[in-house]
N, C-alpha and C positions, 0 to 999 in steps of 0.2 A: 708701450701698452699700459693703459689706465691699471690700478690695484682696485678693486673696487668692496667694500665689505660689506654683509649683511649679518644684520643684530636680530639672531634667531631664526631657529633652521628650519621650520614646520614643514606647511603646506603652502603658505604662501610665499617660502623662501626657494621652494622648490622650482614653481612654476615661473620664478621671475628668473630661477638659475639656468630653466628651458629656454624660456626667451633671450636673454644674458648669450646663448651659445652663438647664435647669429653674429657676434660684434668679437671685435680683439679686445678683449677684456679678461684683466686676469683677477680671477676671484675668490673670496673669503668667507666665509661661516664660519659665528659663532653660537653655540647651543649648550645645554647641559647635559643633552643625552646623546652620544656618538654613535647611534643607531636612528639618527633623526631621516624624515623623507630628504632632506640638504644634503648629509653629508659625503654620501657618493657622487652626486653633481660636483661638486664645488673643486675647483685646482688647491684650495689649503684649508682644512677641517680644523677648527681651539673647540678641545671640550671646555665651557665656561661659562659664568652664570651672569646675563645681562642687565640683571639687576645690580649688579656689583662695581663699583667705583672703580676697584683694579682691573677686573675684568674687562671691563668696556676699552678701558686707556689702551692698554698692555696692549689687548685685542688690534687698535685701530690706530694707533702712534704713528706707525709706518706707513698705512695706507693713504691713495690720492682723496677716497669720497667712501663714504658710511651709511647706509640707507639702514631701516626698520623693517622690521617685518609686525612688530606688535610694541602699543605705546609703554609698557614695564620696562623703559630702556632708563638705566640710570643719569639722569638730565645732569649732573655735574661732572660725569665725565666728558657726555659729551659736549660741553659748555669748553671745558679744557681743550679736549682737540681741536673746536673749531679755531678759539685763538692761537692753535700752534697748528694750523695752515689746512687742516684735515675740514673738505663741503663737508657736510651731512645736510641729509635731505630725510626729514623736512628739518630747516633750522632749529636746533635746541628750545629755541624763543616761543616759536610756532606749535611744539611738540607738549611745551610745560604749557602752554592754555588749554590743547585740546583734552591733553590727559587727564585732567582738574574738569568734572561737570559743572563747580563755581564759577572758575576761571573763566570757560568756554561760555556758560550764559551771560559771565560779565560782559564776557567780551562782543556778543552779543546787541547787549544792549547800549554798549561804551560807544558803536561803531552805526547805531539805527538801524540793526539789522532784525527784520521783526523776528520773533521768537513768542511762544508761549509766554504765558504770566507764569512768573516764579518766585522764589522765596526759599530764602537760605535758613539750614536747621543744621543746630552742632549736637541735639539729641533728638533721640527717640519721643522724650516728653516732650520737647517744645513744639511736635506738630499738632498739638491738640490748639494751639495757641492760633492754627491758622486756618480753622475750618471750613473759613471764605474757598481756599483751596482745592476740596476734596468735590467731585472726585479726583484725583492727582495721581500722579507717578512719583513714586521718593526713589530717587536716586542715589547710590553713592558719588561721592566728591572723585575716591581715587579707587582704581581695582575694578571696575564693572567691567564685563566683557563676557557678549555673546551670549545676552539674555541675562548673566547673572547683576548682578546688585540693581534691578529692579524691582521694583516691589507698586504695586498697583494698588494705592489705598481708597476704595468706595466711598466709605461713610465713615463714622464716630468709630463702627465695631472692627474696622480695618488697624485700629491706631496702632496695634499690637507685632502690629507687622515691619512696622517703621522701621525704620535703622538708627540705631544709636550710635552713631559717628556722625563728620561731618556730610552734609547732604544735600540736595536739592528739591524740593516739593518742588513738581512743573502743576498747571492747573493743567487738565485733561482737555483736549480740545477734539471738537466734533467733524471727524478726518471723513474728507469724501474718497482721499487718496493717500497713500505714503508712494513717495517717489524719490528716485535720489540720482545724482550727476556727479559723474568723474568730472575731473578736470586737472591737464596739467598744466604745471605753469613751470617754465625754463629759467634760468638763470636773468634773463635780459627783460625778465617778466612778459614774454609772450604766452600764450594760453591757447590752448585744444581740448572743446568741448565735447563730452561726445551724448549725443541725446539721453534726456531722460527716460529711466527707467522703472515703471509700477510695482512696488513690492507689495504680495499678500504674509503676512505673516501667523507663525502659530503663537496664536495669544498665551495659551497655556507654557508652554517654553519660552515665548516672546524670541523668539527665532526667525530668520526669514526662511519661510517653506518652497515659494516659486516667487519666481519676476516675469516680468512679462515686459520685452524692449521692441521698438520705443512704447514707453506710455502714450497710453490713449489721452492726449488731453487737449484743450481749445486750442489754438497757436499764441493769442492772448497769455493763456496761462504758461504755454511755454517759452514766450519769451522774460514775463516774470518768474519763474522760477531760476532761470537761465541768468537773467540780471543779478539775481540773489545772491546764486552760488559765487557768482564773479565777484562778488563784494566781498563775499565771505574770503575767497581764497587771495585777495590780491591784499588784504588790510592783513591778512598772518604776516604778509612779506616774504614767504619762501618760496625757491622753488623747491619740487613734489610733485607728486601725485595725490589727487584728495578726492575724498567721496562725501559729497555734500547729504546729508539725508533730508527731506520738507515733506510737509504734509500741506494736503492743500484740503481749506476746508469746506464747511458747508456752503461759504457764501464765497467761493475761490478765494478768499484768500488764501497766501502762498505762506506760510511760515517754517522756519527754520529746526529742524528736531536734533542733528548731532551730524558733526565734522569725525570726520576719520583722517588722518593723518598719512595716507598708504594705500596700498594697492589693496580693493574690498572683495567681499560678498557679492554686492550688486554690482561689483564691473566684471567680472569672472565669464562672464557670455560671450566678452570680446578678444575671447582666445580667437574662438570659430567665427564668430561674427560679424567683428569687424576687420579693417584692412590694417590698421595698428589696435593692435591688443593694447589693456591698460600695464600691462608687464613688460612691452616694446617701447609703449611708450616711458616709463620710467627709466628704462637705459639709453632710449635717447637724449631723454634731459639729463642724464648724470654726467654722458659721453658726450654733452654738447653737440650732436645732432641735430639735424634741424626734425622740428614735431611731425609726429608723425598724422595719417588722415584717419580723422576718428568715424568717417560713415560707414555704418552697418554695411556688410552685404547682402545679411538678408535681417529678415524678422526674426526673435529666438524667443525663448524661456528657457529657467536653469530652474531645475529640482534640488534642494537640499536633501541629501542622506545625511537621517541622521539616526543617531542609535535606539534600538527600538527599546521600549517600558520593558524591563523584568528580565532585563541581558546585560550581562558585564561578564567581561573576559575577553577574550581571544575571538577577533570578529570573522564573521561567516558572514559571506554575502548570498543572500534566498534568491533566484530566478533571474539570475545579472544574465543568462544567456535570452531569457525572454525578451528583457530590452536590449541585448545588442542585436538583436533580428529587425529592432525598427528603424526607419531608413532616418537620415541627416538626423540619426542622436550620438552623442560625444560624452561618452562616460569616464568621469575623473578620479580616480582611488587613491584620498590622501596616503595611504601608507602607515594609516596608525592601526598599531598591532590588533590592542585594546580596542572594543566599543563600552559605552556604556548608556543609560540613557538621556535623551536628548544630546548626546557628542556629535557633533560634524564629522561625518567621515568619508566625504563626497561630496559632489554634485555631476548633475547632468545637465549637457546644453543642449537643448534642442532647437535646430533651426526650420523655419517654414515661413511662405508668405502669406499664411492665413491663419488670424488670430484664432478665431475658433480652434483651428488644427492643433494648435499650440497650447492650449487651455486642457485642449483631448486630453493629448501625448500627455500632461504636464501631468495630470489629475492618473492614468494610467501606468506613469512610470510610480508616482507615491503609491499606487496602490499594489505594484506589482515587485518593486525590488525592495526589499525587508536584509535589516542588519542585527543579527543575534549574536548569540556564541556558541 
């Protein structure tokens, strides 16, 4: 029986520990807080901090294969296990590009993979230097995650907002759509796509609020975005699981917005929705299974819960019996004690074969389940 270990115990550690239970796989969590959603799943709980050189080793020395849960994983640890026989998925190599917004546009453009116009900043002052730029997104280089180290700069009176570390000014590009594709890729470099999916998002948080699967898009456009993601995921060289994100613009062209290294946001609908989930699929390819089938069974959209304005504390979920009375919806409660605002503390998947219906429900559950304290 495989050891298999996961670096951080959240919510995404949880749902991959659900899926994980189907297989002979004997499993590991590590976290810093031993009250995490992971650490009753899991056959061997290490309270430990993943950012930490010892931790990570100590952690993983013994085990067969080491997957993420989120990219704050200390990359020379796991540099060491791999040369001392221990997979990790995704390769350390793969993980230090995506993690780095630098790195990842470099790599970008190293490979012709199209991507926004960008322009590297090591302060806050030097983006006045590039105004060709604005409107723009400044990015951080390392640490952004889940809306945070974005910063959306307009014009001249935006400049105050910049970041003063290293960074990335993207030029702002005129999105007809934001869409994004799992894809895993195995050992032997085989690959399973699973369709593209339409993300709306909340600007104000820069959150994804709902998805809508598959996106609505030309077949044209979906097989370029589809060539894209492939390029993207097969030049990392690892296998994984990856969530490509693109935007496709005013005049279709398809460009590349951010690589995720792991099981996402935007694949989370193929718990219920598809025939291999992106969490089934990831222990297939650790356990050397053969991929699993990525088509939908039906049509879905997923709702983000997240924590409402002017609530922090101990979370209360508002009319969660109103939407469990609606028919083919699937409500997910990370388990975190805490809300606060804008936090993830949920989603919902809703499935139906009718877009509209879907759009409904979607717009009706945001309106009706509210998280306070």
């Amino acid at each position: 029986m495989k050891k298999i270990g996961i670096l951080g115990g959240g919510q995404l550690g949880r749902m991959l520990l659900q899926a994980g239970a189907n297989y002979p796989v004997e499993t590991f969590v590590m976290e810093n807080d031993s009250e995490c959603p992971s650490a009753h799943l899991c056959h061997h709980f290490t309270k430990g901090d993943i950012t930490q050189y010892e931790d990570v080793y100590n952690f993983a020395k013994n085990l067969d294969a080491v997957t993420i849960e989120i990219e704050s994983v200390n990359i020379d640890a796991l540099k060491r296990l791999e040369e001392e026989g221990v997979t990790v998925y995704p390769t350390p190599a793969a993980l230090e590009i995506i993690k780095n917004k630098i790195l990842q546009k470099q790599f970008y453009a190293e490979n012709n993979i199209p991507t926004s116009d960008f322009v590297i900043t090591q302060s806050q002052n030097e983006v006045k230097n590039h105004l060709d730029f604005l409107p723009g997104a400044h990015k951080l280089a390392m640490g952004g995650y889940d809306g945070k180290g974005v910063q959306i700069l307009k014009n001249e009176n935006d400049l105050q907002k910049g970041f003063d570390k290293d960074a990335v000014l993207e030029k702002l590009v005129t999105i007809k759509k934001e869409i994004s594709i799992i894809i895993g890729i195995n050992g032997k470099g085989n690959t399973a796509i699973y369709p593209p999916v339409e993300m709306v998002f909340n600007n104000d948080l820069n959150l994804l609020e709902y998805q809508l699967s598959p996106a609505k898009l030309e077949e044209k456009i979906v097989w370029k975005a589809e060539a894209i993601a492939l390029t993207v995921v097969k030049n990392l060289k690892s296998a994984g699981i990856f969530a490509v994100e693109l935007f496709v613009d005013m005049d279709d062209n398809v460009l590349v917005n951010e690589t995720a290294p792991r099981v996402h946001n935007s694949g989370h609908h193929t718990i219920e929705a598809s025939f291999s989930s992106q969490f089934d699929m990831l222990w297939r390819i650790m356990l050397d299974y053969p991929l699993g089938n990525t088509k939908p069974i039906m049509d879905s959209a997923i709702v983000n819960l997240i924590g409402e304005e002017n609530y922090s504390g101990k979370a209360k979920y508002l009319h969660l019996d109103d939407v469990l009375k609606i028919d083919n919806v699937f409500v997910h409660i990370y388990g975190k004690k805490e809300t606060r605002p804008g936090r993830k503390m949920g989603h919902v998947t809703i499935l139906s074969n009718e877009r509209q219906h879907l759009i409904h429900i979607a717009n009706k559950i945001k309106q009706t389940l509210k998280i306070v304290s």
